[in-house]
C-alpha positions as a Markdown table, in Angstrom:
| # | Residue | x | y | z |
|---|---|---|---|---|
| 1 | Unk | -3.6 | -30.9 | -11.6 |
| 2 | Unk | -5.0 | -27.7 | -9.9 |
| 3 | Unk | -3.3 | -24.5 | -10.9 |
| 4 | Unk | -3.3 | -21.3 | -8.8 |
| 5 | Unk | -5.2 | -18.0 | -10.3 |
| 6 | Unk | -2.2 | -15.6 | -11.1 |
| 7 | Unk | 0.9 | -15.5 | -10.3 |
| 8 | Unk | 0.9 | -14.5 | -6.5 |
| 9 | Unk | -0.8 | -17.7 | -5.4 |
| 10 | Unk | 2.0 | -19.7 | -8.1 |
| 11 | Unk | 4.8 | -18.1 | -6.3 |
| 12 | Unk | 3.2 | -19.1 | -2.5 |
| 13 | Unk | 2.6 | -22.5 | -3.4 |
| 14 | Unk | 6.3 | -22.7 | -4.3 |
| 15 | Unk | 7.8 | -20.9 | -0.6 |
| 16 | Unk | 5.1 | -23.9 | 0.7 |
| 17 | Unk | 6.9 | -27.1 | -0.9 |
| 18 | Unk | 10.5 | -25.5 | -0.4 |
| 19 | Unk | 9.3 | -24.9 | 3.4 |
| 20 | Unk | 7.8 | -28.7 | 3.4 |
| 21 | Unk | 11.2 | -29.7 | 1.7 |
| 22 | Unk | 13.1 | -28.4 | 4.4 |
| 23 | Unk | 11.1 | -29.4 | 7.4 |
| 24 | Unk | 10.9 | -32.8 | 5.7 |
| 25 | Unk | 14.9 | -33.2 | 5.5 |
| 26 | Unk | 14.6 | -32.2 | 9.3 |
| 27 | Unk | 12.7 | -34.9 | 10.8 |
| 28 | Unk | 14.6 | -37.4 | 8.6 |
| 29 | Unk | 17.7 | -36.1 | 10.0 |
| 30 | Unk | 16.4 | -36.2 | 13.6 |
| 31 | Unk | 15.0 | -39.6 | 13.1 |
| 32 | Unk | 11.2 | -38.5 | 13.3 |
| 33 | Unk | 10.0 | -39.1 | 9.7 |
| 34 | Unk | 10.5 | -42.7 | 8.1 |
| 35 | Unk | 9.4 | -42.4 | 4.3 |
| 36 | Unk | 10.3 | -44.7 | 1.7 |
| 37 | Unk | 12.7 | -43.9 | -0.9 |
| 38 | Unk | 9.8 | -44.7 | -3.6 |
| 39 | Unk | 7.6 | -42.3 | -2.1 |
| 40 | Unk | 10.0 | -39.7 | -1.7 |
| 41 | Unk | 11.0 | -39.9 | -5.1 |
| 42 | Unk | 7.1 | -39.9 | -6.2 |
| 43 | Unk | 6.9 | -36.7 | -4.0 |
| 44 | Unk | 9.7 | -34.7 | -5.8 |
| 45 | Unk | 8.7 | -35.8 | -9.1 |
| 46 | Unk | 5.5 | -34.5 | -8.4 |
| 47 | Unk | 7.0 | -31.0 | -6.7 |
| 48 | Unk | 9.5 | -30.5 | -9.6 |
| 49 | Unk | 6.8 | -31.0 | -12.5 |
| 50 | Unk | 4.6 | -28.3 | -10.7 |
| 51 | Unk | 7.6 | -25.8 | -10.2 |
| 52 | Unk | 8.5 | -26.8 | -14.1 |
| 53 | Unk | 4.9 | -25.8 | -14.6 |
| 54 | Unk | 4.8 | -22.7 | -12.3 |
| 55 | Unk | 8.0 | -21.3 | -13.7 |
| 56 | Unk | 6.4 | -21.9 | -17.6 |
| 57 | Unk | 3.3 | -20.0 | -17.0 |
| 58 | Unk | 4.1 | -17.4 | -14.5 |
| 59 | Unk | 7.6 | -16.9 | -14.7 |
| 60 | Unk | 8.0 | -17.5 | -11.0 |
| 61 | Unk | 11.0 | -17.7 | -8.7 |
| 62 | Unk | 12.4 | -21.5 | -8.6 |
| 63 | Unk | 14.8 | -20.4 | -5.5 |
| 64 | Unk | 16.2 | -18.3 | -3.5 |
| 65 | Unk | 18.7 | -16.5 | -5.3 |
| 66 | Unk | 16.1 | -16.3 | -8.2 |
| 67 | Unk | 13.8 | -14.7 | -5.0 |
| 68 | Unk | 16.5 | -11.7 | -4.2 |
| 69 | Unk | 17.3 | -11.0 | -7.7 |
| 70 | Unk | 13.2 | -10.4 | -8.1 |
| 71 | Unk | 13.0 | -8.2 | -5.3 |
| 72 | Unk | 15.9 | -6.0 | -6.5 |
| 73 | Unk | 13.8 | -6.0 | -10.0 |
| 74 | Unk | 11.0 | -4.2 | -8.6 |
| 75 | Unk | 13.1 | -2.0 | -6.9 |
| 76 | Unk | 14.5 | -0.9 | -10.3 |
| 77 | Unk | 11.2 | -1.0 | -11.2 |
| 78 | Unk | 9.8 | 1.4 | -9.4 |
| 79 | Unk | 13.4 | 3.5 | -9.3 |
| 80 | Unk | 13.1 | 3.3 | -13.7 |
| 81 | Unk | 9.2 | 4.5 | -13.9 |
| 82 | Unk | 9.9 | 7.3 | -11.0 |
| 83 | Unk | 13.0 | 8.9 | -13.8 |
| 84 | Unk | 11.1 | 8.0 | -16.9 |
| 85 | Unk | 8.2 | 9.7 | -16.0 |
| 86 | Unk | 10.3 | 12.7 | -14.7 |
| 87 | Unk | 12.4 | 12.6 | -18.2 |
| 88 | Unk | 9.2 | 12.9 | -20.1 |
| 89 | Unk | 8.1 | 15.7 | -17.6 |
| 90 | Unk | 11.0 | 17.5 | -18.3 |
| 91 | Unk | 11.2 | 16.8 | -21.6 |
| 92 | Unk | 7.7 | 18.4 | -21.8 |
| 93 | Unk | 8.4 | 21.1 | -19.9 |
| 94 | Unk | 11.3 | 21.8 | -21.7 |
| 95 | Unk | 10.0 | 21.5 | -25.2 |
| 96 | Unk | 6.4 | 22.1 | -25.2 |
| 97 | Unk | 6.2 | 25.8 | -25.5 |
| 98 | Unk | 7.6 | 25.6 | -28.8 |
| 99 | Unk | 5.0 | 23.3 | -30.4 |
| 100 | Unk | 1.3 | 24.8 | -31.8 |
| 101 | Unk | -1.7 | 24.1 | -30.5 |
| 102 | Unk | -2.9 | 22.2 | -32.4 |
| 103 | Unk | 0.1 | 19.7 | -32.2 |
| 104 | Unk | 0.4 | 19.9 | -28.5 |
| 105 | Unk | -3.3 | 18.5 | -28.5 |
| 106 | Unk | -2.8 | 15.5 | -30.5 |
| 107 | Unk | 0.7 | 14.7 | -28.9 |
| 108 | Unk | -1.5 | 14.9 | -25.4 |
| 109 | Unk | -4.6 | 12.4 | -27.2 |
| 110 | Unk | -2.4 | 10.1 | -28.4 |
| 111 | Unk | 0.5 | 9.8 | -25.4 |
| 112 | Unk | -1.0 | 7.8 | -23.2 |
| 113 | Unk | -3.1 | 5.6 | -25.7 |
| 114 | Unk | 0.7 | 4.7 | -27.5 |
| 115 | Unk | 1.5 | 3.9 | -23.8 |
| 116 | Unk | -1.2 | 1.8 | -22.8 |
| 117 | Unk | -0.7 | -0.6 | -25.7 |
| 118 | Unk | 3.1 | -0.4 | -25.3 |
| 119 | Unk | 1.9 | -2.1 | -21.8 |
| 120 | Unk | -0.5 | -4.3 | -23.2 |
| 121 | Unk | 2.6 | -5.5 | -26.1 |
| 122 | Unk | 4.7 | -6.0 | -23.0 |
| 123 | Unk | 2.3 | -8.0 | -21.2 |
| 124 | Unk | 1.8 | -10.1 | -23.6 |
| 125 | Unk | 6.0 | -10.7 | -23.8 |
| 126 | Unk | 7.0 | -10.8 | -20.3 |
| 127 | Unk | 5.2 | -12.5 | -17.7 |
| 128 | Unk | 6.6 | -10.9 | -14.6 |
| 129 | Unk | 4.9 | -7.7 | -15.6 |
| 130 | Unk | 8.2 | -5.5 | -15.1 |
| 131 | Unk | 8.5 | -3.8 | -18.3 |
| 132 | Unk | 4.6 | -3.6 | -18.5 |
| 133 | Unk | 4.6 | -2.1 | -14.8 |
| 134 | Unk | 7.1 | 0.7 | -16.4 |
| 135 | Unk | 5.1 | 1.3 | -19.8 |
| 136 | Unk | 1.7 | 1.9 | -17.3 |
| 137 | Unk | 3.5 | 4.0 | -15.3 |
| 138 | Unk | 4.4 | 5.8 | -18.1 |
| 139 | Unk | 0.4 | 5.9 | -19.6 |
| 140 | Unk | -0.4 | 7.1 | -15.9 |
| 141 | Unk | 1.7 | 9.8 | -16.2 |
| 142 | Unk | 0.5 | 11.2 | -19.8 |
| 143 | Unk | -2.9 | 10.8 | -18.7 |
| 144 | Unk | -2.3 | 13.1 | -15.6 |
| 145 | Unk | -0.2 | 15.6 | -17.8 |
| 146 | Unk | -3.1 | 15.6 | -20.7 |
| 147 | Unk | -5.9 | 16.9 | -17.6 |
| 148 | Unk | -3.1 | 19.3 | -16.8 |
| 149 | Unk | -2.2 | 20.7 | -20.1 |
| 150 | Unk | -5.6 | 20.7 | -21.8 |
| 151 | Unk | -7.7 | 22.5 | -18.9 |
| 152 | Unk | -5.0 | 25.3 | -19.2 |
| 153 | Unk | -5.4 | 25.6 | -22.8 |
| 154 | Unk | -9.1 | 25.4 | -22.9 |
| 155 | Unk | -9.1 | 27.7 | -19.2 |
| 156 | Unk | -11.1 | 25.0 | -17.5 |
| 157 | Unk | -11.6 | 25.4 | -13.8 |
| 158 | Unk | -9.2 | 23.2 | -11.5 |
| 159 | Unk | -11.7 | 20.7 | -10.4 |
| 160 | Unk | -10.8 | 18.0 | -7.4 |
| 161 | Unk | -12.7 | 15.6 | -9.7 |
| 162 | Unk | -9.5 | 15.2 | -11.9 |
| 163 | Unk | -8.2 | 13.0 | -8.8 |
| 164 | Unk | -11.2 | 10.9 | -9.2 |
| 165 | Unk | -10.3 | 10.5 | -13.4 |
| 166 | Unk | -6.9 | 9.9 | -12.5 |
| 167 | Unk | -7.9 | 7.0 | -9.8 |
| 168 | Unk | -10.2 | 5.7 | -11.7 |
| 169 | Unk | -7.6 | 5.4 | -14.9 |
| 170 | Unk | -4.3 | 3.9 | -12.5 |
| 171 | Unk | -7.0 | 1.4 | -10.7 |
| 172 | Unk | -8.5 | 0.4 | -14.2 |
| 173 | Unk | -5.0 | -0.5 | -15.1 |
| 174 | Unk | -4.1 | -2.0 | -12.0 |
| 175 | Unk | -7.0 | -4.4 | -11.7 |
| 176 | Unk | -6.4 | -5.6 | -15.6 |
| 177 | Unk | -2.8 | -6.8 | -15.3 |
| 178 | Unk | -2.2 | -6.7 | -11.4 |
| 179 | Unk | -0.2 | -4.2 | -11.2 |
| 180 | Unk | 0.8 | -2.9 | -7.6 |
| 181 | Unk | 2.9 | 0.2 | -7.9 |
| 182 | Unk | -0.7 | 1.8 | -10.3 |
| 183 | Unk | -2.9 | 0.1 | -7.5 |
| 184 | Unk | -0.6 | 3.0 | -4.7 |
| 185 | Unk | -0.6 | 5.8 | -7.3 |
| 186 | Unk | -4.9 | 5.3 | -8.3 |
| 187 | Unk | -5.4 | 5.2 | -4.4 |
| 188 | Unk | -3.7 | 7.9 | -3.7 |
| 189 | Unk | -5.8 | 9.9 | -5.9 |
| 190 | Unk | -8.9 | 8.7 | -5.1 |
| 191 | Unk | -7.6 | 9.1 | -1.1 |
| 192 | Unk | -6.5 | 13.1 | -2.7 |
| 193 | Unk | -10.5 | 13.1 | -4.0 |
| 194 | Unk | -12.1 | 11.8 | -1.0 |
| 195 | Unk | -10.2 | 14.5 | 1.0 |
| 196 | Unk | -10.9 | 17.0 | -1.2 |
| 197 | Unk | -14.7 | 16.5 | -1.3 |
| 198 | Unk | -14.7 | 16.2 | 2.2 |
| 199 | Unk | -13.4 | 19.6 | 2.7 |
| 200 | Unk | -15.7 | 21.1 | 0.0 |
| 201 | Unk | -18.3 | 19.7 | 1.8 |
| 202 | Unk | -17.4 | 22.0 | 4.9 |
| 203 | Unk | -17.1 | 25.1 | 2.8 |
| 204 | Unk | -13.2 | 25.1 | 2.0 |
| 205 | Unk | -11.2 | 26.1 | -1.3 |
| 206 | Unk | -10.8 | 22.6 | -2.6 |
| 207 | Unk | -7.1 | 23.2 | -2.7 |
| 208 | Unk | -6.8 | 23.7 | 0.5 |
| 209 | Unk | -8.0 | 20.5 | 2.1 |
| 210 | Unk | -4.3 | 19.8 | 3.4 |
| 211 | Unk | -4.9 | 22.3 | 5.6 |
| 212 | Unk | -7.2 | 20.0 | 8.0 |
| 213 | Unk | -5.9 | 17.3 | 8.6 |
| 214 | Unk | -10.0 | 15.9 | 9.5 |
| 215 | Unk | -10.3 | 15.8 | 6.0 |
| 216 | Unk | -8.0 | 12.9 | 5.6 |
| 217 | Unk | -9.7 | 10.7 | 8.9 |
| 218 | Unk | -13.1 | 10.4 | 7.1 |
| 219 | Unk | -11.1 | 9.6 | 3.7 |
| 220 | Unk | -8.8 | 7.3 | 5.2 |
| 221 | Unk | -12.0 | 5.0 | 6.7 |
| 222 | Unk | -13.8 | 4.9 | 3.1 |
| 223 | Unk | -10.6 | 3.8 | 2.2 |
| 224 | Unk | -10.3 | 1.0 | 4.6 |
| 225 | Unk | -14.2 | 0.2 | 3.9 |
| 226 | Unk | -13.7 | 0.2 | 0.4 |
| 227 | Unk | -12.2 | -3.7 | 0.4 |
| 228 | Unk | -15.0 | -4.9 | 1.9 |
| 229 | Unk | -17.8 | -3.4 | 0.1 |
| 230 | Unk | -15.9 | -4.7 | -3.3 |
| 231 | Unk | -14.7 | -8.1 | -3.0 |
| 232 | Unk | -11.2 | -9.0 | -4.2 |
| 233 | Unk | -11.8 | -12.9 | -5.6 |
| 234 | Unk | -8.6 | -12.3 | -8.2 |
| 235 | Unk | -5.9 | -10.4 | -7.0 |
| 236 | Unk | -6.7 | -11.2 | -2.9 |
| 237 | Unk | -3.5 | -9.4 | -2.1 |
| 238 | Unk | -4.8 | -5.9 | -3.0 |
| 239 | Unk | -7.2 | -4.6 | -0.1 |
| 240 | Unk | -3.7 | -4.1 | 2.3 |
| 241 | Unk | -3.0 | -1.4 | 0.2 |
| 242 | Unk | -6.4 | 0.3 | 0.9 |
| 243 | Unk | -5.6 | -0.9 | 4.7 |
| 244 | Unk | -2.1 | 0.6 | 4.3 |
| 245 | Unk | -2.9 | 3.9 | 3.1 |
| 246 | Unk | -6.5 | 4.4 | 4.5 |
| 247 | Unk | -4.7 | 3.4 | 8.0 |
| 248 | Unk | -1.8 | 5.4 | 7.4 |
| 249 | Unk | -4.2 | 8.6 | 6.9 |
| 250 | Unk | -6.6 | 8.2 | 9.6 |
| 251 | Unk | -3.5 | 7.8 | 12.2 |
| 252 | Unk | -1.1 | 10.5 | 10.6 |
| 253 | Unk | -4.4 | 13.1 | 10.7 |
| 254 | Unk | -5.2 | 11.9 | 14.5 |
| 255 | Unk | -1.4 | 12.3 | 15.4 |
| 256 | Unk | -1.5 | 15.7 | 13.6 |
| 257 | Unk | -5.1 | 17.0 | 15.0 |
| 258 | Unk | -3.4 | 15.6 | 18.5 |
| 259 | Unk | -0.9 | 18.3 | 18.7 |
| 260 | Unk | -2.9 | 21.1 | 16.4 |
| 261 | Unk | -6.5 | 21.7 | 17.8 |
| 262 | Unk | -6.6 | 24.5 | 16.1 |
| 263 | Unk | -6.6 | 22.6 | 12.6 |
| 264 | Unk | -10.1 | 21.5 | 13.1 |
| 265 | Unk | -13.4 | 22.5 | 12.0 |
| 266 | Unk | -14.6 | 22.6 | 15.8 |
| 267 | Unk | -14.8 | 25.4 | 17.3 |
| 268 | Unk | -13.5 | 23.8 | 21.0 |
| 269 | Unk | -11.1 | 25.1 | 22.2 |
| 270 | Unk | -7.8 | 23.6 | 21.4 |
| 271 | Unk | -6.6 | 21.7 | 24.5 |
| 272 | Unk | -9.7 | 20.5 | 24.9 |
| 273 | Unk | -9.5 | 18.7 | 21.1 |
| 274 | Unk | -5.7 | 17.8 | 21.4 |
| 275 | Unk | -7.1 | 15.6 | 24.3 |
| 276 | Unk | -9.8 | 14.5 | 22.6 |
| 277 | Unk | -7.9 | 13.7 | 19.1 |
| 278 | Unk | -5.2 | 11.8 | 20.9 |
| 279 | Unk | -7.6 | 9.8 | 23.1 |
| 280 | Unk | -8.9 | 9.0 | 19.7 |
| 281 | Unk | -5.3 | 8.2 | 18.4 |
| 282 | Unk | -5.1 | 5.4 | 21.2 |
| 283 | Unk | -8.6 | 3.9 | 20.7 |
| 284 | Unk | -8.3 | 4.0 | 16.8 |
| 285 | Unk | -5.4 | 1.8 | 17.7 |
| 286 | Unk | -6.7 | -0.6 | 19.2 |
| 287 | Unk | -9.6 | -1.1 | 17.2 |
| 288 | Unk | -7.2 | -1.3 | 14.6 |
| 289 | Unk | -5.1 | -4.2 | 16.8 |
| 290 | Unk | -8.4 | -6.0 | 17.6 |
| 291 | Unk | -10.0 | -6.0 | 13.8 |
| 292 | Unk | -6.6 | -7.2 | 12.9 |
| 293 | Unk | -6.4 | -10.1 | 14.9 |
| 294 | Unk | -10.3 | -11.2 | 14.6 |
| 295 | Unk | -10.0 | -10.8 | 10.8 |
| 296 | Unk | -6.4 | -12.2 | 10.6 |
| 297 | Unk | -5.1 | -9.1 | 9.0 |
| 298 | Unk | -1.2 | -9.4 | 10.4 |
| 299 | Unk | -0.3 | -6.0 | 9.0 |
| 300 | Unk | -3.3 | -3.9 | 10.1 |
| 301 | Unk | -2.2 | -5.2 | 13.6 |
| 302 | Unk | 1.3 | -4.0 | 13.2 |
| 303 | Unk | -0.1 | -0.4 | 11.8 |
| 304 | Unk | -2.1 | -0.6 | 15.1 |
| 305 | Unk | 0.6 | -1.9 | 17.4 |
| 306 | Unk | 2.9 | 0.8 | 15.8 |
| 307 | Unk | 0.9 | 4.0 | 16.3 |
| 308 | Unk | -0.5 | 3.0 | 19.7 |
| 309 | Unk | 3.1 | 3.1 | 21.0 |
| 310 | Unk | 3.9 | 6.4 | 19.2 |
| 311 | Unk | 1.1 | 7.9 | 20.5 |
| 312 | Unk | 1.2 | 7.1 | 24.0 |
| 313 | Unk | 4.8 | 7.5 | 23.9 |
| 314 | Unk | 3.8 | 11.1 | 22.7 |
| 315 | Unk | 1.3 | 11.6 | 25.7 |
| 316 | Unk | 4.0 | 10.6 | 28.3 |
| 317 | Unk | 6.3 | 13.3 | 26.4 |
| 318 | Unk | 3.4 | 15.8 | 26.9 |
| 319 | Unk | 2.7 | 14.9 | 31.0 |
| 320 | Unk | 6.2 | 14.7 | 32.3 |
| 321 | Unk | 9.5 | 15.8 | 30.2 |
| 322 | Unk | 9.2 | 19.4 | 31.5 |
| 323 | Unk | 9.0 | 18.9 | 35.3 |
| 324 | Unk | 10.7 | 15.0 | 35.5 |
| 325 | Unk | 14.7 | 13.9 | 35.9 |
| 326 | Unk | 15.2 | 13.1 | 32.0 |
| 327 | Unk | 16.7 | 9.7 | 34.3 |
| 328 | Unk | 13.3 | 9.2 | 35.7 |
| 329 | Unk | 11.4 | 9.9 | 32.8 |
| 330 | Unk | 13.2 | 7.7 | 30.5 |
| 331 | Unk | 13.1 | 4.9 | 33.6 |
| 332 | Unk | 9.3 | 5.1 | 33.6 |
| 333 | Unk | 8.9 | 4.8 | 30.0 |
| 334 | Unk | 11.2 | 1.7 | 29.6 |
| 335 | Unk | 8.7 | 0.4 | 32.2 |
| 336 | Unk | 6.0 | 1.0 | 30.5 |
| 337 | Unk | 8.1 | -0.7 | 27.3 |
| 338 | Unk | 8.4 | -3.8 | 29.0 |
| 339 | Unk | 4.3 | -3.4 | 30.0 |
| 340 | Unk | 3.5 | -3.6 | 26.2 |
| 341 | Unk | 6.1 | -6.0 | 24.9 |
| 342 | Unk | 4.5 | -8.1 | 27.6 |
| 343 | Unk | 1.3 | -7.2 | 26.2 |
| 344 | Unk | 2.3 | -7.8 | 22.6 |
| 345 | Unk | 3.5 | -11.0 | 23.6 |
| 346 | Unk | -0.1 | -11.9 | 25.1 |
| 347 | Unk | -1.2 | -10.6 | 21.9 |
| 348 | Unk | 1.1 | -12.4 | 19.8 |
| 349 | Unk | 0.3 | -15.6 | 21.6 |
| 350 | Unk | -3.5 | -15.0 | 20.7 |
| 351 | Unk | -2.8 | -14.8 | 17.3 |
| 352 | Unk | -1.5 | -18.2 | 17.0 |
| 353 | Unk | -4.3 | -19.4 | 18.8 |
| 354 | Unk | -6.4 | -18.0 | 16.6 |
| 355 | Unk | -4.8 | -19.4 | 13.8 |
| 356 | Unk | -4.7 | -23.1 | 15.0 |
């Protein structure tokens, strides 16, 4: 018997024979499917041994019910590491100027080492990764707050390459247990780096690379490029976060730069840019639809679909909700609604083409 990687591809192959379960009971019912008793008791057999054996090794979710009650898990999940680390910040902030020196520097060495093998106990207890997901969290944190602390007591410079450490440490763990919610919080900082070098690069204060919001387009594509220089042959769910975020920043920067010409580094003049950086908007979006269907990424086409509409429904506001009827205006753009459900739909009905 062939047994999925990790736990992901467990917990698929699961939703599949429920889904085949249910389709199966279907076409009995409508008198499509004729299948022996014998062989439908040889299928089950077989389907409950491999959920039996799913559920041993990976802890996965055996129904439906057992599905919801996982979901609202890593919502606590994520809701418990946001207030632990905040009650150690605190705690911290409360406390620490009242310890020496000396004391504050071994409680900051040996922090996020006592977490890290608090996640790797955990680990090893709990197969779902929940209390583990917490503890890392929690190692993340120290490791952020030891940079922090110790360059103020030794006077180091503030360096954008502390970004870079703290990526590098959240993807570390991330890519040794799987771990999504350090995955977001090591690519936002290596996003935070990218931006940051990008903007030293034109002759900024580090610090202020949120101020140009071109700093965060060139990011944002290393980001999405980043997945397919470094294959994923483990945890294959992983590049749509770099597709999340490094989408996310490229179209949030263009939206931005579309409405702020005088953000950029150019030295245009400002209408001239707007125009430019939200013509940019629309073709980035529809690269982005394109790419999504040819490589059968469904959410980078949704990203795209979704910030194609917001920003042509943000050039229509521009042309003509100062000299139209708000009646007219709203008229034409439920016209133009209809126009790109239809086509979505042409769209949609490509990517099931594709996919047979």
């Amino acid at each position: 018997m062939e047994h999925p990687p990790n736990r992901e591809q467990a917990q698929q192959r699961i939703d599949r024979i429920h889904a085949f379960q249910r389709e199966m009971a279907t076409l009995k019912s409508e008198g499509i499917l004729e299948i022996s008793q014998e062989d439908q008791d040889s299928i089950s057999q077989y389907h409950s041994l491999l959920i039996d054996d799913f559920s041993n090794r990976f802890d996965t979710d055996s129904s439906v019910i057992e599905k919801k009650l996982s979901w609202g898990m890593r919502i606590l999940t994520f809701l418990g590491g946001l207030a632990l680390c905040a009650s150690v910040f605190f705690f911290f902030y409360r406390f620490w100027g009242l310890i020496p020196t000396s004391v504050q520097i071994v409680i900051l060495i040996i922090a996020p080492l006592l977490a890290l093998l608090g996640m790797k106990f955990t680990a090893r207890k709990e197969k779902t990764l929940y209390y583990a997901t917490l503890a890392g969290l929690l190692a993340f944190l120290c490791f952020v707050m030891n940079l922090n602390v110790l360059g103020t007591i030794f006077n180091i410079t503030p360096s954008p390459k502390a970004f870079l450490v703290w990526g590098i440490m959240a993807l570390l763990v991330a890519y040794h247990l799987g771990l999504r919610l350090l995955l977001m919080a090591g690519l936002l900082c290596i996003l935070g780096y990218l931006s940051a070098t990008v903007g030293t690069f034109w002759g900024i204060y580090w610090l202020s690379f949120g101020e140009r919001p071109e700093n965060f387009i060139i990011a944002g594509a290393i980001m999405v490029a980043l997945p397919h220089i470094f294959k994923h042959q483990q945890y294959y769910n992983f590049p749509w976060f770099y597709h999340l975020l490094g989408l996310l920043s490229i179209f949030i920067a263009l939206l931005v730069m579309g409405h702020c010409g005088r953000c950029s580094y150019s030295l245009m003049e400002n209408d001239t840019l707007e125009i430019i950086y939200q013509t940019l908007g629309l073709v980035c979006a529809g690269i982005a639809i394109w790419m999504g269907i040819r490589f059968h990424y469904t959410g980078v086409t949704n990203i795209g679909a979704t910030f194609f509409t917001i920003f042509l429904y943000t050039k229509f506001f521009d042309w003509w909700w100062d000299f139209l009827p708000k009646y007219l205006f709203f008229f034409i753009l439920s016209v133009f609604s209809l126009g790109l459900l239809s086509v979505f739909k042409k769209m949609r009905s490509r990517l099931k083409e594709v996919g047979a």
